[in-house]
mmCIF entry with sequence, helices, sheets and N, C-alpha, C, O atoms, coordinates in Angstrom:
data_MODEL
# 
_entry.id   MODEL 
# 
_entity.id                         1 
_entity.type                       polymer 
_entity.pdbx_number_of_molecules   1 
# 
_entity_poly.entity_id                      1 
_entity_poly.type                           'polypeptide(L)' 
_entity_poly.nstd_linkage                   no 
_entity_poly.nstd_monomer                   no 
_entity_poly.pdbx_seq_one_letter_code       
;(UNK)(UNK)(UNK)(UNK)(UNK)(UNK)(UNK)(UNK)(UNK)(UNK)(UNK)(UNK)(UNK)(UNK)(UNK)(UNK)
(UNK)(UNK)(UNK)(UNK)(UNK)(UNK)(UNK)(UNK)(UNK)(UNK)(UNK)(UNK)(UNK)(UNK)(UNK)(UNK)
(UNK)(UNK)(UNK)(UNK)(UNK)(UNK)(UNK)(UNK)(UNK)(UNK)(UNK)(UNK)(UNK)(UNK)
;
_entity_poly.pdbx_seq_one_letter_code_can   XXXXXXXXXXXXXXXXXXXXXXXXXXXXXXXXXXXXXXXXXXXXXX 
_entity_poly.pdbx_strand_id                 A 
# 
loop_
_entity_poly_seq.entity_id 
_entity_poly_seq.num 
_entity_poly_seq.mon_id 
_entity_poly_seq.hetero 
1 1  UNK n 
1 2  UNK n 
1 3  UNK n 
1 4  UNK n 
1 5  UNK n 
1 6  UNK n 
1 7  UNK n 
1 8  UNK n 
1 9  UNK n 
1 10 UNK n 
1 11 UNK n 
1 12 UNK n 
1 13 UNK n 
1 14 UNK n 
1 15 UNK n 
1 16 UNK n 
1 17 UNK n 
1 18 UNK n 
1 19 UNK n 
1 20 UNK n 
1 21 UNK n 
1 22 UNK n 
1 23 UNK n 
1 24 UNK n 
1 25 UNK n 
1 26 UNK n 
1 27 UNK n 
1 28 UNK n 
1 29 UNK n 
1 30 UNK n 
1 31 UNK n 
1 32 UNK n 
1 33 UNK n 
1 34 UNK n 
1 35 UNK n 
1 36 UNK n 
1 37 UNK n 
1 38 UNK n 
1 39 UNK n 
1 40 UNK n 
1 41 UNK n 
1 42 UNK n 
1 43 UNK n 
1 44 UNK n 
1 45 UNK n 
1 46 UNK n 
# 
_struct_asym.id          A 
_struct_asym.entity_id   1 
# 
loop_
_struct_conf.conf_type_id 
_struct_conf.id 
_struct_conf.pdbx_PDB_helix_id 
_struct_conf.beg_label_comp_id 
_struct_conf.beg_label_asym_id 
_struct_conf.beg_label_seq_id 
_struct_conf.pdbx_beg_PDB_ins_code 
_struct_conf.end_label_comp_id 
_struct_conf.end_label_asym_id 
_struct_conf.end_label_seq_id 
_struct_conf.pdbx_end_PDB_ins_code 
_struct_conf.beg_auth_comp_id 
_struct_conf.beg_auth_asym_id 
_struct_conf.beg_auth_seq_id 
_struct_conf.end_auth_comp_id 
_struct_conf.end_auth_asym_id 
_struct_conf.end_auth_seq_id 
_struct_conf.pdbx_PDB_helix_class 
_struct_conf.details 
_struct_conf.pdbx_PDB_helix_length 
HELX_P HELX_P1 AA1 UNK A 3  ? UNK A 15 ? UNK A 3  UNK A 15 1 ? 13 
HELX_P HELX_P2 AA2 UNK A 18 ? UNK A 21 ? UNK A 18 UNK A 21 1 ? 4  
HELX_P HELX_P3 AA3 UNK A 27 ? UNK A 35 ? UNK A 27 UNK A 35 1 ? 9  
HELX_P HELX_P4 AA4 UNK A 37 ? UNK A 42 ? UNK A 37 UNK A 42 1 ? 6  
# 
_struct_conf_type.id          HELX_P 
_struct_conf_type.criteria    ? 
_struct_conf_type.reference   ? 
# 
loop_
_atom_site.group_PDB 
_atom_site.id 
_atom_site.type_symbol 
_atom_site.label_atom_id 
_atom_site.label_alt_id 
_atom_site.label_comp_id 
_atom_site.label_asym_id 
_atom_site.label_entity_id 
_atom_site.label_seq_id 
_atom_site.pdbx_PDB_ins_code 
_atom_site.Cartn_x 
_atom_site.Cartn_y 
_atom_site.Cartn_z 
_atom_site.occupancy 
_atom_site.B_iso_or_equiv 
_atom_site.pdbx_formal_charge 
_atom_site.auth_seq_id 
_atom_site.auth_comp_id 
_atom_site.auth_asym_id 
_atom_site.auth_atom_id 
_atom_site.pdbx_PDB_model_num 
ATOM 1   N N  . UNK A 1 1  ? -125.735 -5.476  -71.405 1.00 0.00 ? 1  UNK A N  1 
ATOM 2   C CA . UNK A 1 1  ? -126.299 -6.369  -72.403 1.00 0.00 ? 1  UNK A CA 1 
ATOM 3   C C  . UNK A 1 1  ? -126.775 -5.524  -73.588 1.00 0.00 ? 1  UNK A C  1 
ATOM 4   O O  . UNK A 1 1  ? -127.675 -4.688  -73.521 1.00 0.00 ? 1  UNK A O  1 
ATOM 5   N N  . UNK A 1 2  ? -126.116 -5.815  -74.608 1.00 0.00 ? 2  UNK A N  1 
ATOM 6   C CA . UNK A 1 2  ? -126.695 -4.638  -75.820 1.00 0.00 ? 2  UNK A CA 1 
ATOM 7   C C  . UNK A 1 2  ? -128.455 -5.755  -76.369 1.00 0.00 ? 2  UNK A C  1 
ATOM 8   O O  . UNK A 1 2  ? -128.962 -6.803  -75.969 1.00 0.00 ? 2  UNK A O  1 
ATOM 9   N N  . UNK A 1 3  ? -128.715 -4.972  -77.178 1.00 0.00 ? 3  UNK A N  1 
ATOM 10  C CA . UNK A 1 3  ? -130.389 -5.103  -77.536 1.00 0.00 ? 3  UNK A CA 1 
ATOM 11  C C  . UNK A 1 3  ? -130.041 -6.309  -78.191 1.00 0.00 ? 3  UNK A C  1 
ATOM 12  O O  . UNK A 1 3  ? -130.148 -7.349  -77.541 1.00 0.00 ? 3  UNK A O  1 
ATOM 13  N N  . UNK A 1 4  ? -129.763 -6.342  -79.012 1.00 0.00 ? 4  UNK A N  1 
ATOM 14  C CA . UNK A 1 4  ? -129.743 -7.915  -79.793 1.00 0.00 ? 4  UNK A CA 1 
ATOM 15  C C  . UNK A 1 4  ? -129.795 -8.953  -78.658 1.00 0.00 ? 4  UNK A C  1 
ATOM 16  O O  . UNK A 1 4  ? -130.756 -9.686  -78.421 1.00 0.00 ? 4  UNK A O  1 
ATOM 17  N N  . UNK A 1 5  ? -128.246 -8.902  -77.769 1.00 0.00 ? 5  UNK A N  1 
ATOM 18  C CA . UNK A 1 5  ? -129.433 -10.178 -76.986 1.00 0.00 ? 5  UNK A CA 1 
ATOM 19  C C  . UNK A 1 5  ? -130.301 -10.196 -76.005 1.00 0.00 ? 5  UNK A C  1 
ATOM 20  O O  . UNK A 1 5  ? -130.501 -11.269 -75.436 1.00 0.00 ? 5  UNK A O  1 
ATOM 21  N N  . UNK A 1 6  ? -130.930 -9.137  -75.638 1.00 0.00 ? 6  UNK A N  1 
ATOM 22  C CA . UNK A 1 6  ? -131.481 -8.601  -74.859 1.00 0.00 ? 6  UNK A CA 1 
ATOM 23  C C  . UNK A 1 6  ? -133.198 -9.399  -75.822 1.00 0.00 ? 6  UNK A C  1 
ATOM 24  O O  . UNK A 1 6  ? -134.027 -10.211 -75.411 1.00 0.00 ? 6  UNK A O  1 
ATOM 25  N N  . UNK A 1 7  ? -133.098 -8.780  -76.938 1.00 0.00 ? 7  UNK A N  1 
ATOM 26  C CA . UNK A 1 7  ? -134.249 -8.760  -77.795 1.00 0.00 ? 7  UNK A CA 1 
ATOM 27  C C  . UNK A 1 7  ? -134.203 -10.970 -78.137 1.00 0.00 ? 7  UNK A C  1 
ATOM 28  O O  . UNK A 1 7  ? -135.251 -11.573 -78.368 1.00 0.00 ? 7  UNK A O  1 
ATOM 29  N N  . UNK A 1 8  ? -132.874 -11.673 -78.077 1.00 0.00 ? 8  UNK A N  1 
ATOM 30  C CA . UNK A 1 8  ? -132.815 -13.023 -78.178 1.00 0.00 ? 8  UNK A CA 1 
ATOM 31  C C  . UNK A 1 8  ? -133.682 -13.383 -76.698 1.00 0.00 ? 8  UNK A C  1 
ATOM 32  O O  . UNK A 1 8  ? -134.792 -13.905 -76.804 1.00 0.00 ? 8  UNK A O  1 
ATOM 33  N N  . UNK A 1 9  ? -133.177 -13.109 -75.473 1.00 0.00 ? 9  UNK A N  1 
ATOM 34  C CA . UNK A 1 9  ? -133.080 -13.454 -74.365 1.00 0.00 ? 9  UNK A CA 1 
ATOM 35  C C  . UNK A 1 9  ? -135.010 -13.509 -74.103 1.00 0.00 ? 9  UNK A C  1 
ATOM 36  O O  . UNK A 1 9  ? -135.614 -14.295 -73.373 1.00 0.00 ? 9  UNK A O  1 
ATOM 37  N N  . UNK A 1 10 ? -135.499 -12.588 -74.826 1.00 0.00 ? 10 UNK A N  1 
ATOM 38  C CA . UNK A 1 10 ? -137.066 -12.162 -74.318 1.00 0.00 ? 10 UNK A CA 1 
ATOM 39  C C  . UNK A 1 10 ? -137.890 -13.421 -75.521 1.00 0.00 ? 10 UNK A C  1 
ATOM 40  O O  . UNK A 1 10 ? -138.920 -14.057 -75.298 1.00 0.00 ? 10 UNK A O  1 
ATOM 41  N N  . UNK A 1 11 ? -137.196 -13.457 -76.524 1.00 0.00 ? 11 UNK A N  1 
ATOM 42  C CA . UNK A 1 11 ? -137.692 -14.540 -77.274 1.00 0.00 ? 11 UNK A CA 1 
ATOM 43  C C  . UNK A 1 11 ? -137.569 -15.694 -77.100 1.00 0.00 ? 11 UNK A C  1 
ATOM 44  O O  . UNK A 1 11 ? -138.258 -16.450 -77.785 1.00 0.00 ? 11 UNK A O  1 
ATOM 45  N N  . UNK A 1 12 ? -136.710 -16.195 -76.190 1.00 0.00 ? 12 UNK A N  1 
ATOM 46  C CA . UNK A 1 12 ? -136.304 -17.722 -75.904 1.00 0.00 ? 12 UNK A CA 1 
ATOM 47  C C  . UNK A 1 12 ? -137.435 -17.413 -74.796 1.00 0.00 ? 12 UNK A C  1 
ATOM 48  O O  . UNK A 1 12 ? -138.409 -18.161 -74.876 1.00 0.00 ? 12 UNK A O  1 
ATOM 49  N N  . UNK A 1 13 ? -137.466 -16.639 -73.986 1.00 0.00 ? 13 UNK A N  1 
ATOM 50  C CA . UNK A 1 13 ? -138.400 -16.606 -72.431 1.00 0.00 ? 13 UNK A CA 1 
ATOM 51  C C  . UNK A 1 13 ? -139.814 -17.067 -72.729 1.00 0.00 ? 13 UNK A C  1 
ATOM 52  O O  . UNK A 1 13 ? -140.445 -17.968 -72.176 1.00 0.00 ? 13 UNK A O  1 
ATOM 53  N N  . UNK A 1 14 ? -140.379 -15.821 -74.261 1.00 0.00 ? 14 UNK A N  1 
ATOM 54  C CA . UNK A 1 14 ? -141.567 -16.580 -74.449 1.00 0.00 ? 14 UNK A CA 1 
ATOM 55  C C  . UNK A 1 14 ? -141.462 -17.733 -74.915 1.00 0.00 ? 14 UNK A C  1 
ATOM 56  O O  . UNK A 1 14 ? -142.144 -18.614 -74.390 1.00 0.00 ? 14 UNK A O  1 
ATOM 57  N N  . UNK A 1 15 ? -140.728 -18.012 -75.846 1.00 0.00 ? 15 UNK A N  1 
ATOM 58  C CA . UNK A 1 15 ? -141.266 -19.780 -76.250 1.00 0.00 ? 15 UNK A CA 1 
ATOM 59  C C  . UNK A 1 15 ? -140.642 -20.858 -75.436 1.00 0.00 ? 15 UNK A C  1 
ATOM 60  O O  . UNK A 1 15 ? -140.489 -22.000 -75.868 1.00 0.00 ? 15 UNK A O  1 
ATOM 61  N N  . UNK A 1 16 ? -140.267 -20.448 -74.183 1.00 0.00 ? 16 UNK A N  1 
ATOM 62  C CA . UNK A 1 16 ? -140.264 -21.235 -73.062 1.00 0.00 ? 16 UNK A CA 1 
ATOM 63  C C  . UNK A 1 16 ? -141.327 -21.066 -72.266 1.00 0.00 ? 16 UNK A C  1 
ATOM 64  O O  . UNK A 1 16 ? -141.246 -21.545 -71.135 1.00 0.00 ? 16 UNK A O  1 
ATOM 65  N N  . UNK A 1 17 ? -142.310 -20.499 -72.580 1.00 0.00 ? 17 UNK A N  1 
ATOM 66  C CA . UNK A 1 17 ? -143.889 -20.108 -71.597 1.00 0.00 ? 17 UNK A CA 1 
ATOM 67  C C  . UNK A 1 17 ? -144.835 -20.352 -72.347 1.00 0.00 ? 17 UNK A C  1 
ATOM 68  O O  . UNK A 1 17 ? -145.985 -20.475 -71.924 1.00 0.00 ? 17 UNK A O  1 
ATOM 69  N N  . UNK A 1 18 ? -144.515 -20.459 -73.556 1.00 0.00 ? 18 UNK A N  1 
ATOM 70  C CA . UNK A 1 18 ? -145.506 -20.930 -74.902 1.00 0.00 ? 18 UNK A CA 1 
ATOM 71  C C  . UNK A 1 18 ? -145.243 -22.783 -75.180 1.00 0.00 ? 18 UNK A C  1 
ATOM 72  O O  . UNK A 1 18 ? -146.138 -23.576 -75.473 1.00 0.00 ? 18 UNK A O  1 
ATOM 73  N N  . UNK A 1 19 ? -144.222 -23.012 -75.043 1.00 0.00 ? 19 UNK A N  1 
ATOM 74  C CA . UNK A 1 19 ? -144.484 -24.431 -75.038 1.00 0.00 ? 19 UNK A CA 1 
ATOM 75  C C  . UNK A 1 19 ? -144.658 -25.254 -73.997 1.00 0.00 ? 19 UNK A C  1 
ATOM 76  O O  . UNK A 1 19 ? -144.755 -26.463 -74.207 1.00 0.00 ? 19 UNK A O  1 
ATOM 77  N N  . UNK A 1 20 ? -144.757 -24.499 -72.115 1.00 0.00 ? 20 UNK A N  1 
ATOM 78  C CA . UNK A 1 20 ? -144.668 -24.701 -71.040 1.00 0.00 ? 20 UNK A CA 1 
ATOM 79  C C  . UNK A 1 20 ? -146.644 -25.005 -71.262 1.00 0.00 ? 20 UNK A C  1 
ATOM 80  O O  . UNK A 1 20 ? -147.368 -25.998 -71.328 1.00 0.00 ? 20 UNK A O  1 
ATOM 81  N N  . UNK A 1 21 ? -146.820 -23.625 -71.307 1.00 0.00 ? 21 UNK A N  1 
ATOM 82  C CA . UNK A 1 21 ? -148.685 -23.334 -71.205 1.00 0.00 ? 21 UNK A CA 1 
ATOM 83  C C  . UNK A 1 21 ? -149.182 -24.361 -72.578 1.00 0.00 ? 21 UNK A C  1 
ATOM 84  O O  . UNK A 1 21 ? -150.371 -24.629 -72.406 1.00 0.00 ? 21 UNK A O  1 
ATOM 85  N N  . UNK A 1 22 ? -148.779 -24.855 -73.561 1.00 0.00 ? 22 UNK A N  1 
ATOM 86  C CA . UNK A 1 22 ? -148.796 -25.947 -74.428 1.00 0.00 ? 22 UNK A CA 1 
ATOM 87  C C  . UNK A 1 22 ? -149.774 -27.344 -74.130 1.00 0.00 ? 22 UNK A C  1 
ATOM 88  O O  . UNK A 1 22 ? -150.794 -27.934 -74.484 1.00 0.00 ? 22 UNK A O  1 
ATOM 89  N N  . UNK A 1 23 ? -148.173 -27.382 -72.833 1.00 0.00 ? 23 UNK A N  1 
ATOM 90  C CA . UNK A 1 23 ? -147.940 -29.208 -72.642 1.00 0.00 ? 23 UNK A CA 1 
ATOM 91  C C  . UNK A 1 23 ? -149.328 -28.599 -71.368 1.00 0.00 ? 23 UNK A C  1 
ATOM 92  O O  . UNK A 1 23 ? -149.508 -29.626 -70.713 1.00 0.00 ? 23 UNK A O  1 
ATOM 93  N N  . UNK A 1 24 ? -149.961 -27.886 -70.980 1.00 0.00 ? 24 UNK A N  1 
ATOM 94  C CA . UNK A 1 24 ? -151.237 -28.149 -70.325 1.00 0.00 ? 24 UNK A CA 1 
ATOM 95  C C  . UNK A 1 24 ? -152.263 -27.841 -70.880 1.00 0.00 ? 24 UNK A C  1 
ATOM 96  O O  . UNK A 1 24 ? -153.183 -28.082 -70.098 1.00 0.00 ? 24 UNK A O  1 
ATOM 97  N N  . UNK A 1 25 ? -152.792 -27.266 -72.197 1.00 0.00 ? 25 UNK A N  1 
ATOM 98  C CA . UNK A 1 25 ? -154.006 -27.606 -72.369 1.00 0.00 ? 25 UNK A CA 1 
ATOM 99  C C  . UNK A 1 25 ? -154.180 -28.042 -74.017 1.00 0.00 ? 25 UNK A C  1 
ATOM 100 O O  . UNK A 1 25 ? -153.446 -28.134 -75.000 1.00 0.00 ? 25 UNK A O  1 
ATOM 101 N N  . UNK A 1 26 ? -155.490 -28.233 -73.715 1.00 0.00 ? 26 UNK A N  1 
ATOM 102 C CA . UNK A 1 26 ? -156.025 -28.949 -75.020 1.00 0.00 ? 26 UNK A CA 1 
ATOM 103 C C  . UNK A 1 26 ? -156.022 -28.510 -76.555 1.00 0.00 ? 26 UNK A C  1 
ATOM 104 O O  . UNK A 1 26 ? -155.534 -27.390 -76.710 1.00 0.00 ? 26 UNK A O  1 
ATOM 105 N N  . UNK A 1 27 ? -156.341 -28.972 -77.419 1.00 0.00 ? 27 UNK A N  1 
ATOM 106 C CA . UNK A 1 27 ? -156.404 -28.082 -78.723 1.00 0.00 ? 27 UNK A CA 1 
ATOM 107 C C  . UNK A 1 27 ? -157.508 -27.220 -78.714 1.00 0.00 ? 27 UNK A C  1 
ATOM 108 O O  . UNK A 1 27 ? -157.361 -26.161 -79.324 1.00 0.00 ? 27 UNK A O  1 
ATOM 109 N N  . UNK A 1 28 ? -158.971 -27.507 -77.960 1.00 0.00 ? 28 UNK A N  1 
ATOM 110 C CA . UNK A 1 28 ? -159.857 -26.759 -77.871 1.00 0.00 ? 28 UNK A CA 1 
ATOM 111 C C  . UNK A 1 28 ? -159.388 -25.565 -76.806 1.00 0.00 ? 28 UNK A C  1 
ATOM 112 O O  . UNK A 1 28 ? -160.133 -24.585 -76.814 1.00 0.00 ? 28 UNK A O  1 
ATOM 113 N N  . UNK A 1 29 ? -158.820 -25.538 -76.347 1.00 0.00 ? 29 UNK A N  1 
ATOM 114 C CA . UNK A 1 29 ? -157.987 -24.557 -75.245 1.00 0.00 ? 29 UNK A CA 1 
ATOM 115 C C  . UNK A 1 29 ? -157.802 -23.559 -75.943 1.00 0.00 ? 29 UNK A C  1 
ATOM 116 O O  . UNK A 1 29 ? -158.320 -22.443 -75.987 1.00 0.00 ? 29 UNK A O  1 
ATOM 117 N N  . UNK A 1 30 ? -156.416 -24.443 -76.902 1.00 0.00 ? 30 UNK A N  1 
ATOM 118 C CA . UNK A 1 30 ? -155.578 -23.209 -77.800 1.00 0.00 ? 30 UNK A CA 1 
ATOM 119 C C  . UNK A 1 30 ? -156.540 -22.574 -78.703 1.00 0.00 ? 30 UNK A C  1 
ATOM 120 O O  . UNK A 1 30 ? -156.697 -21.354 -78.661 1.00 0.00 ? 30 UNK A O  1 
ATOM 121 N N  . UNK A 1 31 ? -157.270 -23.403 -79.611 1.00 0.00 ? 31 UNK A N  1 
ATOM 122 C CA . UNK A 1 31 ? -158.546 -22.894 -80.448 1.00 0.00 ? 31 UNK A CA 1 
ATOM 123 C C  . UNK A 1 31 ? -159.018 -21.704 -79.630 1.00 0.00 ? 31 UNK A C  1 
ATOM 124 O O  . UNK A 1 31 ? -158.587 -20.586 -79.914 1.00 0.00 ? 31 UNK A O  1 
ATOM 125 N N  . UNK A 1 32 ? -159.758 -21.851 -78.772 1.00 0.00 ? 32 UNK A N  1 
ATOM 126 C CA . UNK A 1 32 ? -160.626 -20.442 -77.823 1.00 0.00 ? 32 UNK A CA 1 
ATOM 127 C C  . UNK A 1 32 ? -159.592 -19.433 -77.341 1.00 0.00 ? 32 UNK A C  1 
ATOM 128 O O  . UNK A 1 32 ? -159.846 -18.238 -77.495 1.00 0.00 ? 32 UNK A O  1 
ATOM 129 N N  . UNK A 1 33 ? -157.942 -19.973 -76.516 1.00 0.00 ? 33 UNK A N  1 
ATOM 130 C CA . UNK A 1 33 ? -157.648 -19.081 -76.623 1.00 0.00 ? 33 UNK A CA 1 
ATOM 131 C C  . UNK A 1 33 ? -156.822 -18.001 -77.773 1.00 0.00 ? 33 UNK A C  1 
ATOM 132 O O  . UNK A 1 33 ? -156.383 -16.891 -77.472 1.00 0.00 ? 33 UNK A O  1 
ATOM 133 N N  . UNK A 1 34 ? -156.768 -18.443 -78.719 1.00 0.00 ? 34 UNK A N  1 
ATOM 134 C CA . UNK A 1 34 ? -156.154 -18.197 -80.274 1.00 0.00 ? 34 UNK A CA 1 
ATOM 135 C C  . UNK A 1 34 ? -157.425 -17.266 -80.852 1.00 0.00 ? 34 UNK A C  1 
ATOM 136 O O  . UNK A 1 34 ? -157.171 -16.316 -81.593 1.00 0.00 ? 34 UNK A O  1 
ATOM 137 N N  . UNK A 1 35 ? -158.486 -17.511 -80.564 1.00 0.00 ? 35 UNK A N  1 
ATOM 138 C CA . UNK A 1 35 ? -159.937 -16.329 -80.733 1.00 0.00 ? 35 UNK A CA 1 
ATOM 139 C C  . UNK A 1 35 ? -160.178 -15.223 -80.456 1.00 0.00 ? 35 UNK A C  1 
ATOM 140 O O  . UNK A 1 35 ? -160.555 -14.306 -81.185 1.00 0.00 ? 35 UNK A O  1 
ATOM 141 N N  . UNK A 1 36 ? -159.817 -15.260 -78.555 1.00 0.00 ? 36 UNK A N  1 
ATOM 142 C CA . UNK A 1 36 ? -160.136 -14.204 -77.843 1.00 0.00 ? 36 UNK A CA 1 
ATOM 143 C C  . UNK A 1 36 ? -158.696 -13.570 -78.064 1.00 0.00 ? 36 UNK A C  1 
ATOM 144 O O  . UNK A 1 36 ? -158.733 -12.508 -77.442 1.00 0.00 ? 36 UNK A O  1 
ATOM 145 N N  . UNK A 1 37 ? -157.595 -13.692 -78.579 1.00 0.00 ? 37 UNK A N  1 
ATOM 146 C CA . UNK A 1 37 ? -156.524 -12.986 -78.692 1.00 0.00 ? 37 UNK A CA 1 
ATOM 147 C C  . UNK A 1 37 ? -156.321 -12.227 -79.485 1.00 0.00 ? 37 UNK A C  1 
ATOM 148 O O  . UNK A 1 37 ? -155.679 -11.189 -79.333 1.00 0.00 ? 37 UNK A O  1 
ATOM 149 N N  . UNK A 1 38 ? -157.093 -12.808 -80.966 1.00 0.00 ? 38 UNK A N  1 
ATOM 150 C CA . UNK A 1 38 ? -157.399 -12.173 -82.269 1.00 0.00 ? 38 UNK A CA 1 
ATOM 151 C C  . UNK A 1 38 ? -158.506 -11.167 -81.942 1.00 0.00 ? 38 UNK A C  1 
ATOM 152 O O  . UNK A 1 38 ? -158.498 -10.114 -82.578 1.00 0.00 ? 38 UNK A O  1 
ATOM 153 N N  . UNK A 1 39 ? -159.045 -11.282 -81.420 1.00 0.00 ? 39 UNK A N  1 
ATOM 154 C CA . UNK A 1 39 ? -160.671 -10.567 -81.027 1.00 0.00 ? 39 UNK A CA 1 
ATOM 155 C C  . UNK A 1 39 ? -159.691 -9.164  -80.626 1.00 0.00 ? 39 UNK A C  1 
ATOM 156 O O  . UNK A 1 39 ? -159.620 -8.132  -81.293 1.00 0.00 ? 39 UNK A O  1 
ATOM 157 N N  . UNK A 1 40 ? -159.087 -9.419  -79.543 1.00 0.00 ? 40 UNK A N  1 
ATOM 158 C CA . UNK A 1 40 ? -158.157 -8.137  -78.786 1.00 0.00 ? 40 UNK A CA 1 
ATOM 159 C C  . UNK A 1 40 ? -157.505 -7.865  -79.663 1.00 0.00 ? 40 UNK A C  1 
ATOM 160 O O  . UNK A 1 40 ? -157.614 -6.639  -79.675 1.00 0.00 ? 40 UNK A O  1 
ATOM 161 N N  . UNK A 1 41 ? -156.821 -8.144  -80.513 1.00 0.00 ? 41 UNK A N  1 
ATOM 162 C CA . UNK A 1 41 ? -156.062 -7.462  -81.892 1.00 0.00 ? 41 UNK A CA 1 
ATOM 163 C C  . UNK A 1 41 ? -157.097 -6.571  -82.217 1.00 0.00 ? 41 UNK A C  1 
ATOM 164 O O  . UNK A 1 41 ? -156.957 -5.352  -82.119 1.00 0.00 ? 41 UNK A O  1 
ATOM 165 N N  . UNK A 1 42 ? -158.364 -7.237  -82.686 1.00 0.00 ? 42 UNK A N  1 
ATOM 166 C CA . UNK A 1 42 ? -159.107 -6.155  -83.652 1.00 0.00 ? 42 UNK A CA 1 
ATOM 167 C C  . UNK A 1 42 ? -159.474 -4.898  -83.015 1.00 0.00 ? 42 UNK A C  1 
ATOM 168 O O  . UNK A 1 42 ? -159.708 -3.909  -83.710 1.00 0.00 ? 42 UNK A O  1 
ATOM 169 N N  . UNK A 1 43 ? -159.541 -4.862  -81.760 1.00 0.00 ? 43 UNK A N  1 
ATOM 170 C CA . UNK A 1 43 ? -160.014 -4.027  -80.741 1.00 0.00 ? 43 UNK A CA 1 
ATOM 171 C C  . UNK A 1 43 ? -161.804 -4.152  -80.577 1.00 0.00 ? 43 UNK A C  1 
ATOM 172 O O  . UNK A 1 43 ? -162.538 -3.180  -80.397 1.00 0.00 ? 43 UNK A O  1 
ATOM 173 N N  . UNK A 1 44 ? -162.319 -5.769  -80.706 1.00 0.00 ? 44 UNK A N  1 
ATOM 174 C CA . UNK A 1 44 ? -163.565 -5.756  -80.087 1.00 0.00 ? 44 UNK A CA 1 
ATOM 175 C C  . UNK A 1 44 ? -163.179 -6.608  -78.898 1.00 0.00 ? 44 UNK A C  1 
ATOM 176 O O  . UNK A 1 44 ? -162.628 -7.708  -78.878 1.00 0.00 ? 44 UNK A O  1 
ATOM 177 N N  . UNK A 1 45 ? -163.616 -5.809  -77.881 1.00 0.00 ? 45 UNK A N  1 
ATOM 178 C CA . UNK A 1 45 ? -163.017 -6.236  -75.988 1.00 0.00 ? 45 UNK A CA 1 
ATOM 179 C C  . UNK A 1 45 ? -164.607 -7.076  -75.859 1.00 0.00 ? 45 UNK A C  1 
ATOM 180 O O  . UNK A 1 45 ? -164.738 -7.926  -74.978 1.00 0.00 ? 45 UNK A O  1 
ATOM 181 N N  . UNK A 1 46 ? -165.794 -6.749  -76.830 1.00 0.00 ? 46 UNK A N  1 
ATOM 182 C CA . UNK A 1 46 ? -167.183 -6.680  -76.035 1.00 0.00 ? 46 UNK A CA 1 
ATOM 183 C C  . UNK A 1 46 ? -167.355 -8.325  -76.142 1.00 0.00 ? 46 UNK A C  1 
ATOM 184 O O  . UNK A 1 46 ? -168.341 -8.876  -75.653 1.00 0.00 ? 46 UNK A O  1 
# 
C-alpha cells in the first residue's frame, strides 16, 4: 500500500470514529471535550 492511501485509509478511519463518538454525546460533551483537547495542545495538563 503506498502512503497516499495509506494516509486516505487513516482519514476515512477517523471520521468514521468522529462521527460514530458524535451520534453519542451532547453539544455540551463536545464543548468540554473540544476544551480539554485545546488545553493539551497548549501543553497545560494541570
Amino acid at each position: 500500500m503506498d502512503d497516499e492511501t495509506e494516509n486516505k485509509n487513516r482519514i476515512e478511519a477517523l471520521a468514521n470514529a468522529v462521527r460514530h463518538r458524535l451520534k453519542d454525546e451532547t453539544a455540551d460533551d463536545i464543548v468540554e471535550s473540544a476544551k480539554k483537547y485545546f488545553k493539551f495542545l497548549q501543553g497545560d495538563d494541570k
